[in-house]
Backbone as a chain_set.jsonl record, in Angstrom:
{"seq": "XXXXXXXXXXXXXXXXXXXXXXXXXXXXXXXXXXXXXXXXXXXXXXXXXXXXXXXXXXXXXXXXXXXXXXXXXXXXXXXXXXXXXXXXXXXXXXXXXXXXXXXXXXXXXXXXXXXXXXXXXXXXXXXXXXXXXXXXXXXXXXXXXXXXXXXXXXXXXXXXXXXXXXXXXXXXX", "coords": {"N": [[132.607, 46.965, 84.99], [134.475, 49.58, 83.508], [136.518, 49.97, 81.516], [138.548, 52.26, 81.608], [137.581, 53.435, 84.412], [138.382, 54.452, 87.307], [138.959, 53.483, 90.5], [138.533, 54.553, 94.226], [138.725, 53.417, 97.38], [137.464, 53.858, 100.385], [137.882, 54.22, 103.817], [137.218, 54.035, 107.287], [137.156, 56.576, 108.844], [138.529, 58.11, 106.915], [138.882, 60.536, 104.043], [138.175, 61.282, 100.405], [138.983, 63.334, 97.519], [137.82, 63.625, 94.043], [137.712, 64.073, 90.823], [136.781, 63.787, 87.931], [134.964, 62.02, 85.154], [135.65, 59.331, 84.889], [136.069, 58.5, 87.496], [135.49, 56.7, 90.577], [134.622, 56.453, 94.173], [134.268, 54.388, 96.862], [132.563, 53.085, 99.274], [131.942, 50.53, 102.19], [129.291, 50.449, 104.569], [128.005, 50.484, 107.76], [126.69, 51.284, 110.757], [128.448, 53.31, 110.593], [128.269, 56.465, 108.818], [128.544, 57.621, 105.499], [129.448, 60.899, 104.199], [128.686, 62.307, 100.623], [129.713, 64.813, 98.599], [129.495, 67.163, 96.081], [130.131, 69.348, 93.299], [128.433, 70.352, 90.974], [128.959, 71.684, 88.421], [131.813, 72.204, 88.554], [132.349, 69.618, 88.19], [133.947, 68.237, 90.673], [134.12, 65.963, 93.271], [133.398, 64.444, 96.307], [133.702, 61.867, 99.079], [133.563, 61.317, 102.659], [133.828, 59.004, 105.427], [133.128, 58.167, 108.086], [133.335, 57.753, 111.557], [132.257, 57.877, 114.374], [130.335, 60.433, 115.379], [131.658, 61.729, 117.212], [134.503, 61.168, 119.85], [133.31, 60.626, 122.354], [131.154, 60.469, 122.109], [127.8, 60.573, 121.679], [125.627, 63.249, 123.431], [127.177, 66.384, 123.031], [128.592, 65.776, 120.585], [128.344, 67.564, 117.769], [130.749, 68.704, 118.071], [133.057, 67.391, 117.887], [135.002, 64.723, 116.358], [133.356, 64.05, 113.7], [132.53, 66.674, 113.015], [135.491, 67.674, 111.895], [136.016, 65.628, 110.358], [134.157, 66.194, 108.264], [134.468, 68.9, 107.667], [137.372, 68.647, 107.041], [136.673, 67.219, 104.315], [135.209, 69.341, 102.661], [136.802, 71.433, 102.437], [138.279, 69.796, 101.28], [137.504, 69.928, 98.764], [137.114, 72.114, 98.112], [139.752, 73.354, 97.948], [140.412, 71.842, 95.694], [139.265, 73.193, 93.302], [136.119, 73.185, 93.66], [133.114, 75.249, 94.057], [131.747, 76.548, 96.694], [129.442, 77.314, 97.806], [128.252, 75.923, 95.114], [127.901, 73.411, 96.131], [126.637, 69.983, 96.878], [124.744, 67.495, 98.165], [124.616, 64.209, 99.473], [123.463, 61.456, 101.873], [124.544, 58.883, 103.164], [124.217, 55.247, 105.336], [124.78, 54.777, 108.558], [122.8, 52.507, 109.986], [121.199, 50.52, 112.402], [123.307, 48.212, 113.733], [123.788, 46.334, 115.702], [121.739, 45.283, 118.638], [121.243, 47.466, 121.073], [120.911, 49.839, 124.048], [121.851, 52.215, 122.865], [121.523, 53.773, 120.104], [123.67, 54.171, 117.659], [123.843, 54.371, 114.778], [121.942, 55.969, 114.043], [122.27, 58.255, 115.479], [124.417, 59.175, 114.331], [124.029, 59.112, 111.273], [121.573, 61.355, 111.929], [123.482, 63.345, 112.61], [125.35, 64.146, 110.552], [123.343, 64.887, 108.848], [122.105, 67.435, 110.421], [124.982, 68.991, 110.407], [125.178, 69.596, 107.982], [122.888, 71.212, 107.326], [122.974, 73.273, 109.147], [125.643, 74.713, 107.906], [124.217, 75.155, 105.669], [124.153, 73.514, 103.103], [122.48, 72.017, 100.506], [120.9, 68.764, 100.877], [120.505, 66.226, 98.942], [119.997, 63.907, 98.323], [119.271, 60.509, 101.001], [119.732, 57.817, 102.569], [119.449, 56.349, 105.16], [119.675, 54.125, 108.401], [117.383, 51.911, 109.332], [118.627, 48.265, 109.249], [120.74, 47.014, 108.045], [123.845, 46.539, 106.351], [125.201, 48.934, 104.144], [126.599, 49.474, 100.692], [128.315, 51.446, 98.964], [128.641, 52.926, 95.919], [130.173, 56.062, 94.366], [130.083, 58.696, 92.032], [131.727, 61.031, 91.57], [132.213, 62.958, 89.89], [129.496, 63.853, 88.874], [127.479, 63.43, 91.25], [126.358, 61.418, 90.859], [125.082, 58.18, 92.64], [125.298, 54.901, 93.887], [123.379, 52.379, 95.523], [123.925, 49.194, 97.625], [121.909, 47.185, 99.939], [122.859, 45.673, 101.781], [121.825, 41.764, 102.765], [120.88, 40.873, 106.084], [120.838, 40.418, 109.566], [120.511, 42.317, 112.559], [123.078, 42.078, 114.739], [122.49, 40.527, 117.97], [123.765, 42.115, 120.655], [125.845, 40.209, 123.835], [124.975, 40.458, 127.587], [127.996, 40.425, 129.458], [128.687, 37.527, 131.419], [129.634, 37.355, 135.563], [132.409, 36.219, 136.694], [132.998, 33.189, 138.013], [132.859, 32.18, 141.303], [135.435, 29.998, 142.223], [136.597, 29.483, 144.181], [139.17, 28.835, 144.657], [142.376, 29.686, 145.515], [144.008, 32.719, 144.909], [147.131, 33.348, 143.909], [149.612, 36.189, 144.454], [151.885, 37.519, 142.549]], "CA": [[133.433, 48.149, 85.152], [135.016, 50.095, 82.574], [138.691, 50.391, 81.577], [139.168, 53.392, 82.501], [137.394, 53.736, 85.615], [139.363, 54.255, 88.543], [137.711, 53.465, 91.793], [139.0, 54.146, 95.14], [137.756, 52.379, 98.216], [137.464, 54.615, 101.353], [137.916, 53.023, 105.341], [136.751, 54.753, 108.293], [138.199, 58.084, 109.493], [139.698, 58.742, 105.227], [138.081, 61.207, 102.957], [138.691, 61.67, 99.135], [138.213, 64.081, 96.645], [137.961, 63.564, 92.916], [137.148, 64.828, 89.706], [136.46, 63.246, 86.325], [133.717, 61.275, 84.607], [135.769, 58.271, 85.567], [136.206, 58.43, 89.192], [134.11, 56.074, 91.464], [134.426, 56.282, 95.021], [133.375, 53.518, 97.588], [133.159, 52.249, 100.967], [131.032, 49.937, 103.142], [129.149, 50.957, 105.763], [127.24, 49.704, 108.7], [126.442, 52.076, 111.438], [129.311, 54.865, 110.154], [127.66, 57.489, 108.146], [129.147, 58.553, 104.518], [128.836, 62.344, 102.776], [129.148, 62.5, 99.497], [129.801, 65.845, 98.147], [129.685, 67.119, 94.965], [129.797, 70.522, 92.49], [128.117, 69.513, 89.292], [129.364, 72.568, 87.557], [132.906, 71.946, 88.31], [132.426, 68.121, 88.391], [134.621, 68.146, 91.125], [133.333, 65.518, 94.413], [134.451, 63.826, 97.373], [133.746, 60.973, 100.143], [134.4, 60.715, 103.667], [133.381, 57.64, 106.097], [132.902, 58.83, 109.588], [133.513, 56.16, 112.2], [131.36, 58.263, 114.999], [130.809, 62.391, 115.553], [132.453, 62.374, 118.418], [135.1, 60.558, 120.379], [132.379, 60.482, 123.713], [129.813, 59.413, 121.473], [126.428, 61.03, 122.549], [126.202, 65.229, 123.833], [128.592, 67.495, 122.915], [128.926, 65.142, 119.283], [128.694, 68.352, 117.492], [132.121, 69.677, 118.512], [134.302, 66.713, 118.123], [135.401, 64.29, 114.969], [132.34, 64.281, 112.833], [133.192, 68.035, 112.341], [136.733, 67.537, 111.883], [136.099, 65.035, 108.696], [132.845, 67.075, 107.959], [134.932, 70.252, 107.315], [138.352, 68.138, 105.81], [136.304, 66.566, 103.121], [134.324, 70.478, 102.442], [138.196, 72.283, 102.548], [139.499, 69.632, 99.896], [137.105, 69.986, 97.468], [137.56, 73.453, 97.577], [141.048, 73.419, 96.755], [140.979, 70.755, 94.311], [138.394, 73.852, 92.888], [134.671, 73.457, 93.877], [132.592, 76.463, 94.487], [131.254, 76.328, 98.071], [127.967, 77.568, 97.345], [127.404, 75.073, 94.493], [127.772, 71.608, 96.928], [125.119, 69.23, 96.748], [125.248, 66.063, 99.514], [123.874, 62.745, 99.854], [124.145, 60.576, 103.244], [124.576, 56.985, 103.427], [124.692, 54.585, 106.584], [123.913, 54.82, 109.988], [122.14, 51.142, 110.237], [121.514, 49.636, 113.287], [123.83, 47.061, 113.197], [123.977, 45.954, 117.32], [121.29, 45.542, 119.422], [121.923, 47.888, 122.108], [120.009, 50.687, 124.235], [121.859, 53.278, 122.407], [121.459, 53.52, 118.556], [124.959, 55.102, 117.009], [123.762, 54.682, 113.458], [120.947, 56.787, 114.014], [123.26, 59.072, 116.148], [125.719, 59.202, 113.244], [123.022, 60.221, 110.262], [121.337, 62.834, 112.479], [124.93, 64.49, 112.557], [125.458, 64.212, 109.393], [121.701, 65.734, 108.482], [122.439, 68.427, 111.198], [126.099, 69.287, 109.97], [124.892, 70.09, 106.377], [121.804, 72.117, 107.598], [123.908, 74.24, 109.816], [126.31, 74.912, 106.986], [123.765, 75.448, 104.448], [124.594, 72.588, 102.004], [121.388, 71.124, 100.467], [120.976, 67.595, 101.153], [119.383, 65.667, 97.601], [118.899, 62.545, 99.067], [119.685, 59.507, 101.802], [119.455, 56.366, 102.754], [120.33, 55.672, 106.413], [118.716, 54.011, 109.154], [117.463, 50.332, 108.693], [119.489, 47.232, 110.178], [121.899, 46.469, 107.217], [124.836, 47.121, 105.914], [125.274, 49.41, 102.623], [127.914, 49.197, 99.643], [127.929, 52.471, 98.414], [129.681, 53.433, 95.035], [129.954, 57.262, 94.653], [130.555, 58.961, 91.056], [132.007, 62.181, 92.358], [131.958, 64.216, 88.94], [128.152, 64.094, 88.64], [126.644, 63.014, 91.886], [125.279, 59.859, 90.661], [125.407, 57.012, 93.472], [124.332, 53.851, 93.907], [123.583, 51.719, 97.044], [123.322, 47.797, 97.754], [121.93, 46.928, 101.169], [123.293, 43.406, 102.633], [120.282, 40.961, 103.505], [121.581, 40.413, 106.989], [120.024, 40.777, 110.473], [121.607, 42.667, 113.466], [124.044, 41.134, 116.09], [122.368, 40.55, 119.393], [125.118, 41.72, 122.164], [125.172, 38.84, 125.184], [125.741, 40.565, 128.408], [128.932, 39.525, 129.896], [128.835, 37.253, 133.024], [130.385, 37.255, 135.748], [132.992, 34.664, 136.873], [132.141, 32.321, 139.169], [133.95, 31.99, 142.235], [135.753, 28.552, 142.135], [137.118, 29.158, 145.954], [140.749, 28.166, 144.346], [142.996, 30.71, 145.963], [144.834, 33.099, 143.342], [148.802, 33.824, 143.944], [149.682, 36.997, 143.312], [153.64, 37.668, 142.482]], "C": [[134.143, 48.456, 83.836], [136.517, 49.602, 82.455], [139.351, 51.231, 82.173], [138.489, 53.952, 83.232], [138.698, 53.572, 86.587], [138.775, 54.791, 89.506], [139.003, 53.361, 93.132], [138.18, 53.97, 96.562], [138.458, 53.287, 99.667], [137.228, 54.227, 102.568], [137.732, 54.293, 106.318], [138.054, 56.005, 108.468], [138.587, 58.716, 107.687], [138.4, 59.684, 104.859], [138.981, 61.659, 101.736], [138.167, 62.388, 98.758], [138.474, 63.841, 95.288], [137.533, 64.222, 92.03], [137.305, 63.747, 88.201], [135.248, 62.535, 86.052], [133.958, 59.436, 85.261], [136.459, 57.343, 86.913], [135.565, 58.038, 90.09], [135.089, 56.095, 92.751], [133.767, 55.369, 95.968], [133.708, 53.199, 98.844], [131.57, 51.294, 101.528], [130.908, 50.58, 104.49], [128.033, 50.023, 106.896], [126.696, 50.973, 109.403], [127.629, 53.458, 111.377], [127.818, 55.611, 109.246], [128.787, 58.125, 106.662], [128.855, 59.823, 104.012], [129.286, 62.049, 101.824], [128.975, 63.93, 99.1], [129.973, 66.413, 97.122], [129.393, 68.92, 94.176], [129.83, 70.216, 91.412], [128.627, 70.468, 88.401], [130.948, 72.163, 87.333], [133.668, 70.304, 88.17], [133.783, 67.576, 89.741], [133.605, 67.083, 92.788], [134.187, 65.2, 95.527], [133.457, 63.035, 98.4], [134.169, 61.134, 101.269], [133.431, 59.602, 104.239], [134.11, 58.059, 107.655], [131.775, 57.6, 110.747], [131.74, 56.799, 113.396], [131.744, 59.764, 115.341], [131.648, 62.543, 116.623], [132.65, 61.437, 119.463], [134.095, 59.531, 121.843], [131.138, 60.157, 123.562], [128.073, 59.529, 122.124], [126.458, 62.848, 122.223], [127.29, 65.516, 123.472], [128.538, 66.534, 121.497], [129.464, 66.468, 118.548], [130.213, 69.065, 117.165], [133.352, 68.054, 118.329], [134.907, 65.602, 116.232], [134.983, 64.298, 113.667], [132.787, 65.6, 111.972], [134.489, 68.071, 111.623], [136.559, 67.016, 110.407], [135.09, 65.423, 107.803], [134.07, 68.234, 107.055], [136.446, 69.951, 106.339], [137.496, 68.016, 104.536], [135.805, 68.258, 102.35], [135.687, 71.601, 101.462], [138.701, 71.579, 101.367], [138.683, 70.078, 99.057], [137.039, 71.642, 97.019], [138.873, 74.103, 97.117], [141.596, 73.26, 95.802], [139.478, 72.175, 93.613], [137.022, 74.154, 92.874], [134.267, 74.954, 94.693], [131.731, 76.431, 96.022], [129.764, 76.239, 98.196], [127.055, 76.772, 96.436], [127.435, 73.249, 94.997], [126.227, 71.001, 97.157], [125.578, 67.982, 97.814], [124.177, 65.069, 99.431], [124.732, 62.007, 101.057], [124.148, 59.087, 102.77], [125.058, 56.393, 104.607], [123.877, 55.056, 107.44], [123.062, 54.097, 110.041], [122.479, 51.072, 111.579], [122.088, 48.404, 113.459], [123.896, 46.126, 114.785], [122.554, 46.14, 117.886], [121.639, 46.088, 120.927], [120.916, 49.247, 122.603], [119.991, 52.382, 123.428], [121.99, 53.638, 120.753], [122.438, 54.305, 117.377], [124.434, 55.373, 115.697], [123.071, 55.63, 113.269], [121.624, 58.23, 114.42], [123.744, 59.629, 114.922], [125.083, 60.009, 112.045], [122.408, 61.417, 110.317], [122.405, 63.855, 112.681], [125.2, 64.87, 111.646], [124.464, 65.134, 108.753], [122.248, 67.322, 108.98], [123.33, 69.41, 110.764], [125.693, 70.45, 108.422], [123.608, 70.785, 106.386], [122.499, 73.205, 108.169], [125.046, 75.124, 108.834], [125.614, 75.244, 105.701], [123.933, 74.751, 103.153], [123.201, 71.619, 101.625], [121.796, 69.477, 100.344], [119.65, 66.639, 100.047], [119.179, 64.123, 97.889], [119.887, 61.868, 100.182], [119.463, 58.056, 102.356], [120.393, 55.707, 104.051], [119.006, 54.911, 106.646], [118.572, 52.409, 109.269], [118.683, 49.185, 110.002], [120.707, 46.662, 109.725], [122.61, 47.03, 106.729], [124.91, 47.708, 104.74], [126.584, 49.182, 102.155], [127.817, 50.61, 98.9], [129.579, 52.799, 97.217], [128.75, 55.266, 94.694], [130.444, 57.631, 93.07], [130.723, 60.532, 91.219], [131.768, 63.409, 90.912], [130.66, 64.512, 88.796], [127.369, 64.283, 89.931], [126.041, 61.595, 92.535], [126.075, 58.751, 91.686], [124.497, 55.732, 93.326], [124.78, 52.565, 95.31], [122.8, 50.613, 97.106], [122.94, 47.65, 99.225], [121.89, 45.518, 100.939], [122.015, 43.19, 103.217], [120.83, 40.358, 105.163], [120.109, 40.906, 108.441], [120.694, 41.529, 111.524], [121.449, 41.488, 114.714], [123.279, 41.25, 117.288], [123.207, 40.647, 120.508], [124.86, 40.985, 123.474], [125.665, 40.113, 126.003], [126.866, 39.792, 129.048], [128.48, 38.578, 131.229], [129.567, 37.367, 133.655], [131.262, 35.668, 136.299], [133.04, 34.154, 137.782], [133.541, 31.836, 140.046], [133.912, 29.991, 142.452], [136.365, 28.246, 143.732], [138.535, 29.081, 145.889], [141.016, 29.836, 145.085], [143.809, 31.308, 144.864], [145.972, 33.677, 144.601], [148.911, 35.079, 143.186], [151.293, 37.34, 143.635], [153.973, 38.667, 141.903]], "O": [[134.378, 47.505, 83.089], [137.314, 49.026, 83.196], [140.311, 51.184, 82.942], [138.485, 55.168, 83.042], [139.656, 52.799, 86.56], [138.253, 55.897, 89.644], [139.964, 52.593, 93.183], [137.043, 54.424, 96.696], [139.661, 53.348, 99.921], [136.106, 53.724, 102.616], [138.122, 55.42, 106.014], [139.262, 56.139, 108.275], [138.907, 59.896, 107.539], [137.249, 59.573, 105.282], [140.086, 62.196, 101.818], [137.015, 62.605, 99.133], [139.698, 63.812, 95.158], [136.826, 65.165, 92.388], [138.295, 63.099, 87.861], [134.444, 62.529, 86.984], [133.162, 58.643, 85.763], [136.99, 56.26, 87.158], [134.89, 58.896, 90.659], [136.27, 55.806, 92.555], [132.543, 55.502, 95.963], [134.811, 53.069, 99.375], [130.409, 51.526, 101.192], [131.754, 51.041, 105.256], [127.432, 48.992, 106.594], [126.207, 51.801, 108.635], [127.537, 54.439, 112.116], [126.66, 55.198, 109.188], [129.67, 58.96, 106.859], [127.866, 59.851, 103.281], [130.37, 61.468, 101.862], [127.825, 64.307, 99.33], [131.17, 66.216, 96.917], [128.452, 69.594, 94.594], [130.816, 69.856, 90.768], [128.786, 69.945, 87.298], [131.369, 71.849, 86.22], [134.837, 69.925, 88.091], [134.426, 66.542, 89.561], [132.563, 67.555, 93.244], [135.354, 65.548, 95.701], [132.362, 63.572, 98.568], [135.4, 61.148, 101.261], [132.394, 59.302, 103.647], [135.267, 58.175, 108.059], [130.665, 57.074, 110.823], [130.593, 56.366, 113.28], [132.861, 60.248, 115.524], [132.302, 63.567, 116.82], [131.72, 60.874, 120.039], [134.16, 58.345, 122.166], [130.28, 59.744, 124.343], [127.429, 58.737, 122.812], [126.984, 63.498, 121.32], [128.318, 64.857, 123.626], [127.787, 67.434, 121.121], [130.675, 66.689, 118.547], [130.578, 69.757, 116.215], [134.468, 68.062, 118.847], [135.08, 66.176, 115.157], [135.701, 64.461, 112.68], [133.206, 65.676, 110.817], [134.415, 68.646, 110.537], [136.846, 67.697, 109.423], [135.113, 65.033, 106.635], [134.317, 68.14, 105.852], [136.75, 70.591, 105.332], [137.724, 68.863, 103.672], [136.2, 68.272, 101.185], [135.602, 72.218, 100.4], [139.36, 72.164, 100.508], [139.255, 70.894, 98.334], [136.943, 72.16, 95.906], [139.078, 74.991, 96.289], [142.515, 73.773, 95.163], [138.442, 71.513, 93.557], [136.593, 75.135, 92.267], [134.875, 75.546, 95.585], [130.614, 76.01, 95.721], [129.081, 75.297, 98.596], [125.83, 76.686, 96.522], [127.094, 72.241, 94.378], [125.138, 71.472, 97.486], [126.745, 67.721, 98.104], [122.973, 65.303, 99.33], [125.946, 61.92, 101.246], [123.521, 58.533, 101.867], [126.136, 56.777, 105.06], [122.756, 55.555, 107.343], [122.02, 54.736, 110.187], [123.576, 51.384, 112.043], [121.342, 47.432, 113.334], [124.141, 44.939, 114.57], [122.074, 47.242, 117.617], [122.167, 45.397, 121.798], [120.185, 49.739, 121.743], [119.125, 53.25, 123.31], [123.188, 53.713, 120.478], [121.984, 54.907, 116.404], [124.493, 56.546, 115.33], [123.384, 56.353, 112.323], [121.482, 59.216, 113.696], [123.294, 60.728, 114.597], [125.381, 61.171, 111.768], [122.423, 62.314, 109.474], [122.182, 65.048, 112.89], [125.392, 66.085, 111.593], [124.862, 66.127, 108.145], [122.68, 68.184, 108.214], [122.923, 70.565, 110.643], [125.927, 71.618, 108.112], [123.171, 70.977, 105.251], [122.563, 74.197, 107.444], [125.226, 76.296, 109.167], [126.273, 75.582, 104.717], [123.853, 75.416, 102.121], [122.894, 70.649, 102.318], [122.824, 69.064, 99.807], [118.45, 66.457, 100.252], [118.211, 63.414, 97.616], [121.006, 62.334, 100.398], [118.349, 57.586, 102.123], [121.405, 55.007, 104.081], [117.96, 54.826, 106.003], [119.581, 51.705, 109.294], [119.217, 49.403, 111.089], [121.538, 46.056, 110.402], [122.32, 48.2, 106.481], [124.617, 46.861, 103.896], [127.531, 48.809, 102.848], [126.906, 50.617, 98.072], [130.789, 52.867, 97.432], [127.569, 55.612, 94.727], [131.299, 56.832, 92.689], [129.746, 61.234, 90.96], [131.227, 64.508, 91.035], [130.531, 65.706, 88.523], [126.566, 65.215, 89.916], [125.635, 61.047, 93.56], [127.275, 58.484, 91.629], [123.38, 55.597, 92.829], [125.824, 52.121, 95.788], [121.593, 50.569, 96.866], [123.852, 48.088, 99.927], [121.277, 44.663, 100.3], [121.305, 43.946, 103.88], [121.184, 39.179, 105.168], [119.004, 41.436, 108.327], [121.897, 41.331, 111.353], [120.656, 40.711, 115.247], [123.45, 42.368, 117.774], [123.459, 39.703, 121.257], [123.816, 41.127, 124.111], [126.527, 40.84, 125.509], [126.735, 38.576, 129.189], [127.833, 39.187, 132.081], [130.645, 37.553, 133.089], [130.873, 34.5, 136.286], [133.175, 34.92, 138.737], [134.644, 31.389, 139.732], [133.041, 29.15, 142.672], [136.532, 27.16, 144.286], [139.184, 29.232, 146.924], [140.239, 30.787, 145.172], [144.274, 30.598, 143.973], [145.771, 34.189, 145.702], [148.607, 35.299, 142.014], [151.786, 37.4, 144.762], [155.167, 38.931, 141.763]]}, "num_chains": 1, "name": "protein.A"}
């Protein structure tokens, strides 16, 4: 790392926006989904880290948080000066990280994809999907990213059991 880099490190639900040459952006992800956003003319970018689109997690996604940090992260960088028209996006995340019948990460990237089609924001590359976790550093004045995937495997969830009747009598007070 440089000297004068200055990197800030982004946790579910946050989104940043930056500007300079030495402005890195980062977060870990698993089954979240990151945008990165960027106007190369005005070198102006930004990050968010989007836990899941929507509170109910499935139908209706569209309409609920996803949007919400979709459209924050879009709104700052247009204040902090980006031109709307010149945004460029890259995804990151949405791993299967759980075995489970319903696949959020996948969920999570297709929103993301969706979001920025609907809005008209070309989408220059991504890297979801998969079973492992990413490290994603973001260099918001240019674009330029770069992404480690963890050598890991996903979590098998146990079903719970239930609890076995012992016959003891329970007191209740």
């Amino acid at each position: 790392m440089k000297r004068n880099e200055h990197r800030q490190h982004i946790t579910q639900g946050q989104f940043v926006v930056a500007t300079g040459p030495d402005a890195i952006l980062t977060t870990l992800l698993g089954s979240c989904v990151s945008t990165c956003l960027w106007d190369s003319v005005t070198g102006i970018g930004g990050m968010n880290h989007i836990l899941l689109p929507d509170r109910r997690f499935g139908e209706g996604a569209a309409h609920g948080e996803g949007v919400n940090e979709m459209e924050l992260l879009i709104n700052g960088l247009i204040k902090a000066g980006a031109i709307r028209d010149q945004l460029k996006a890259k995804i990151f995340g949405g791993a299967r990280m759980i075995s489970m019948s319903t696949d959020i990460g996948e969920t999570n990237a297709a929103f993301a994809l969706q979001f920025l089609k609907n809005e008209g924001i070309e989408c220059m590359g991504a890297s979801t999907g998969g079973t492992n976790a990413r490290q994603i550093m973001f260099w918001p004045g240019t674009g330029k990213a770069l992404v480690r995937i963890a050598e890991s495997n996903p979590v098998e969830v146990e079903k719970p059991t239930a609890p076995r009747n012992t016959g003891a009598e329970i007191e209740l007070f």
